[in-house]
Every structure is written in structure tokens, then in C-alpha cells.
C-alpha positions in Angstrom: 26.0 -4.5 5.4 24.7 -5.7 1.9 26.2 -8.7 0.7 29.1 -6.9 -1.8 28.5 -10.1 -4.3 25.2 -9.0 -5.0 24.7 -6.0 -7.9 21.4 -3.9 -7.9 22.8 -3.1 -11.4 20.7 -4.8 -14.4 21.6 -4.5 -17.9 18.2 -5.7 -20.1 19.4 -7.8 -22.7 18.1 -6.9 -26.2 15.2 -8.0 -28.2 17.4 -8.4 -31.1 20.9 -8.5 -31.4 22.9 -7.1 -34.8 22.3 -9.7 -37.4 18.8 -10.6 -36.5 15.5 -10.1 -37.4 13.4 -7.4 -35.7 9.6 -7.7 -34.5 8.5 -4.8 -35.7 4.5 -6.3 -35.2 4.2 -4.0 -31.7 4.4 -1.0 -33.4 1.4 1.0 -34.9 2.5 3.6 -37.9 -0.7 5.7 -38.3 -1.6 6.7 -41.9 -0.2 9.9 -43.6 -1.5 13.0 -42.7 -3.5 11.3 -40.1 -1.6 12.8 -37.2 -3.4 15.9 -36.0 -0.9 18.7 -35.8 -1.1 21.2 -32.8 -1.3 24.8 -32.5 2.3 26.2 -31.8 1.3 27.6 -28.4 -0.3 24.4 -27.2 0.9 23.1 -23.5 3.7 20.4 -23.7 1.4 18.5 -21.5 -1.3 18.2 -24.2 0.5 17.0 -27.1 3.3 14.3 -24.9 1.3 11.5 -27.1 3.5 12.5 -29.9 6.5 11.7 -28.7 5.4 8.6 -29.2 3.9 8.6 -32.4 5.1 8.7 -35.7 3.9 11.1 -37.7 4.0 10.6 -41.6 3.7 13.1 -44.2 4.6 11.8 -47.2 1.5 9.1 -48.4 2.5 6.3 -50.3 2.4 8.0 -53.8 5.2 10.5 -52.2 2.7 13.4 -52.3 2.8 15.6 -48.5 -0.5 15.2 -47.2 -2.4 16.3 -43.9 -1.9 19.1 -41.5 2.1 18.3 -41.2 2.1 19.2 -44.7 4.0 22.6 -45.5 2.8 25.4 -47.7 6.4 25.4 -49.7 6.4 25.7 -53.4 8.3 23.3 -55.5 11.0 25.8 -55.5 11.5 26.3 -52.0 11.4 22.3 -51.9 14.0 21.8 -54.5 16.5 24.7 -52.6 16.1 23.0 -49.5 17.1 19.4 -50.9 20.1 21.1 -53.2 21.2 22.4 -49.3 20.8 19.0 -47.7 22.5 17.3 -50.8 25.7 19.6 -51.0 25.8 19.7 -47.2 26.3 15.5 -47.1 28.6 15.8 -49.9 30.4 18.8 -47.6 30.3 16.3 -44.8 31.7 13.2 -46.9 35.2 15.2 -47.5 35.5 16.8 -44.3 35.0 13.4 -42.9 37.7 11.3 -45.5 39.9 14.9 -44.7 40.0 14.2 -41.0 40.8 10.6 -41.3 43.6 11.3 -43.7 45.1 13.7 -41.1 44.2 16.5 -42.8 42.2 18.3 -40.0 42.5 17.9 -36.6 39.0 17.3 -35.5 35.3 17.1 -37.4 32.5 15.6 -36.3 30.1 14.0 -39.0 26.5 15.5 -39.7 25.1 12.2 -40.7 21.2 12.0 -40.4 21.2 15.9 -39.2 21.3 17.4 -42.8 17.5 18.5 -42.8 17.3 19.7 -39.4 20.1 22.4 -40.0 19.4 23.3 -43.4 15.4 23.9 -42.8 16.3 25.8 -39.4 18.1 28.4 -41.8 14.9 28.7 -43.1 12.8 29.6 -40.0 15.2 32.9 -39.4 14.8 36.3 -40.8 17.8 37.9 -43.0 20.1 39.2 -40.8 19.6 36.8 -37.2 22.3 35.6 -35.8 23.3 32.3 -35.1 25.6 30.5 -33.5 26.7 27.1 -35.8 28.5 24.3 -33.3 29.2 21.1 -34.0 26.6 19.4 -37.1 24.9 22.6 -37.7 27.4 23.4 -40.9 23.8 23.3 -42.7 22.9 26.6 -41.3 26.3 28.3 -43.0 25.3 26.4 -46.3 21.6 27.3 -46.7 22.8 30.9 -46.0 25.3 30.7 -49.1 28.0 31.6 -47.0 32.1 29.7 -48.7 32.5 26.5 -48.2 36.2 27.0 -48.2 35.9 29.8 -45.8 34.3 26.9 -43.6 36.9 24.5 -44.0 
């Protein structure tokens, strides 16, 4: 029998702990547009090098550049940040509601805001989808009450 003193278990301690400074010196951030982007029936095998990439978009003058680029027009742009902005602000009360005992449960949609509101986007008039927890983005790109949402 193993000596029962002895843990396999090992917790890594961190680089950095809250407070101090990070080495960010190991990491390589490629140049916008830089990033080759593949065709969307490529084999998940070919493109696992982007998992670990970063892929920028936005150069330094804030202009989209390279093939990540979308073909939007400033219009489309603007609807799709008005979305993003009135869903935070959504998320804000919902958030100070639920700690004021005013709902039962909510869970926040910090940090998801463009991921729901641009997959609105990708789906014809008329799909359906099925909204769960930090998706409310898909109900507010689709104009569809607030209220009725609360």
C-alpha cells in the first residue's frame, strides 16, 4: 500500500499573484491583419495554430484591416455597437435588480455582449433560437421588449 501521507495531487503555483506585475515578454502578438484567415470548411486539424494565436483586426489607427476584416458598412457597425451598448446597460439593472432582491436569479453577460448580439446577425428572419443564460443579446439585436424580458 502507498504511503497515505504522500499526495500525487500538485497545485502549480502562479507566475503572478493579484497585485503583481505580469511578464507578458513570452508572448508574441502578430501584427493586424497579419493572421491568415481560413476557408470555413477547412479541417480543425489544419487551423489548431490559432487557438493559440491572437488574431488582431483593428491596426493601431483603429481602422479593420486584413482578411479578419468584415465587409459591414458603417451602418451595420454602428447597429451592432448600439446592441452591445443597450445590452450592458440591460445587464447593469438586471444585475443591481437581483442583488436588491428584486429577482430571484440572473446571471451577468459581462464580456459576452458581442458574441450574442453579432450571432443575431448570422441568422435569417424567421430562425429560431433558443436564448439561455448570457445570450439576452440575441432577443435585443432582434428588437424584441426589454420589459417583456424582464
Amino acid at each position: 500500500m502507498a504511503d497515505a501521507g504522500m499526495s500525487r495531487f500538485h497545485v502549480p503555483e502562479p507566475e503572478v499573484r493579484p497585485g503583481g506585475t505580469p511578464d507578458f515578454s513570452k508572448v508574441t502578438i502578430p501584427k493586424a491583419g497579419s493572421v491568415p484567415r481560413p476557408e470555413i470548411d477547412v479541417d480543425p486539424r489544419d487551423i489548431r495554430d490559432l487557438a493559440f494565436s491572437i488574431i488582431r483586426v483593428l491596426n493601431r489607427a483603429g481602422e479593420a484591416v486584413g482578411p479578419w476584416a468584415g465587409l459591414l458598412s458603417d451602418d451595420e457597425l454602428l447597429e451592432g455597437l448600439r446592441h452591445m451598448m443597450t445590452l450592458r446597460t440591460f445587464d447593469a439593472r438586471m444585475q443591481m435588480a437581483q442583488r436588491q432582491g428584486k429577482t430571484s436569479f440572473y446571471m451577468q453577460h459581462l464580456g459576452e455582449e458581442a458574441v450574442s448580439c453579432a450571432f443575431r446577425k448570422a441568422l435569417a428572419p424567421g430562425d429560431m433560437n433558443f436564448p439561455t443564460y448570457r445570450q439576452a443579446g440575441l432577443l435585443i439585436a432582434d428588437g424584441y421588449p426589454m420589459v417583456t424580458m424582464m
